[in-house]
Structure formats: structure tokens, C-alpha cells
C-alpha positions as CSV (number, residue, x, y, z in Angstrom):
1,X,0.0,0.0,0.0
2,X,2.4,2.0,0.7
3,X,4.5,1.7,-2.9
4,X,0.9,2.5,-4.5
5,X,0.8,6.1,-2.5
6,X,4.7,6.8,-3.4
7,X,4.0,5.9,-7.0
8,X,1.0,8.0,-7.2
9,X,2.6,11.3,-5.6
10,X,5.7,10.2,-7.9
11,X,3.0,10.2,-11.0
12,X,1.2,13.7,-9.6
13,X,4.7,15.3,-9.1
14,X,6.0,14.4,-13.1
15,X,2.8,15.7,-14.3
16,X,3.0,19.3,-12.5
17,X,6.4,19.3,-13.6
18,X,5.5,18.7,-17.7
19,X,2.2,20.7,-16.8
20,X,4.6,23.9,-15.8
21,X,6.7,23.3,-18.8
22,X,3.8,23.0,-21.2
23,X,2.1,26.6,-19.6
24,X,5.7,28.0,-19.7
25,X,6.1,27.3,-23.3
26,X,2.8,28.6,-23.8
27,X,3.1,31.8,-21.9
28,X,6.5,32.3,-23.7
29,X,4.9,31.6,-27.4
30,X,1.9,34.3,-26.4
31,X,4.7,36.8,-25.3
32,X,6.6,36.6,-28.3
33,X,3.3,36.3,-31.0
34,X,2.2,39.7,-29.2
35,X,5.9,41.0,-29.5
36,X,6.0,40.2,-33.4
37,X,2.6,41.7,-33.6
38,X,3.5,45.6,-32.0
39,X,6.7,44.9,-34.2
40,X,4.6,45.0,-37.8
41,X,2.6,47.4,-36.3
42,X,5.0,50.0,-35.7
43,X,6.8,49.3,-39.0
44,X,3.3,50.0,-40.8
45,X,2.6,53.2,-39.3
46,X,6.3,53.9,-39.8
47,X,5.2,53.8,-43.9
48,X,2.0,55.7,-43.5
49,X,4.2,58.1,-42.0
50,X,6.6,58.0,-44.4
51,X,4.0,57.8,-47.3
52,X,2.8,60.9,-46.1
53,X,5.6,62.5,-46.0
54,X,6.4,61.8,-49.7
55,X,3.2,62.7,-50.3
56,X,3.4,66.4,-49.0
57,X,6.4,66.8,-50.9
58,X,4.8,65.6,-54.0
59,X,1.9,68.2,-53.2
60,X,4.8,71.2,-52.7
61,X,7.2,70.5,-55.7
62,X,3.8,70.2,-57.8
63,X,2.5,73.8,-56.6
64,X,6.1,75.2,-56.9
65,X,6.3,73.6,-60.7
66,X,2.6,74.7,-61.8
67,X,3.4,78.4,-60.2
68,X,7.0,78.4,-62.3
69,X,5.3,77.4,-65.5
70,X,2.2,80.2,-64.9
71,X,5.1,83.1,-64.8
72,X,6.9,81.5,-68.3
């Protein structure tokens, strides 16, 4: 009887341990998903920012051009 309970708290004891390791890996795999996520998020606004940037300039050497070609 006795085996049978050191056996069974042996079992319980191996399966919290893989148990923490599984809901480790887990919590590590969430962490780095989320990480990857505000990554591609920043470089995309990053672009919209520089797109817009671009943009204005676009806008300014346009009005500059048109205005140059009005005086000619």
C-alpha cells in the first residue's frame, strides 16, 4: 500500500512538472506572438508616416512647378 501512494505522488509530481513546462512554453509563445505583432505594427505606421511624408512633398514640388510654368 504504501509503494501504491509513493508511485501515485511520484506520477502527480511528473505531471505538474511537464504541466509547468507545457504553460511555460505557452506563456512564452503568447509573449513573443504579441511581440511580433506591435513589431509590424510599428513598421506599418512607420510607412504611413513616411507615405505621407512623400506625399506632401509631391503636393509642394507640384504647386512650386505649376506656379513656375504660370510666370513662363
Amino acid at each position: 500500500m504504501l509503494k501504491f501512494f509513493k508511485n501515485a505522488f511520484r506520477d502527480m509530481k511528473e505531471s505538474a512538472k511537464r504541466q509547468h513546462e507545457i504553460d511555460r512554453a505557452n506563456f512564452e509563445a503568447a509573449k513573443l506572438e504579441s511581440s511580433i505583432a506591435v513589431s509590424k505594427e510599428k513598421r506599418k505606421a512607420d510607412k504611413e508616416k513616411e507615405l505621407q511624408a512623400a506625399l506632401a512633398r509631391k503636393k509642394a514640388a507640384q504647386e512650386k512647378y505649376d506656379a513656375a510654368k504660370k510666370r513662363n
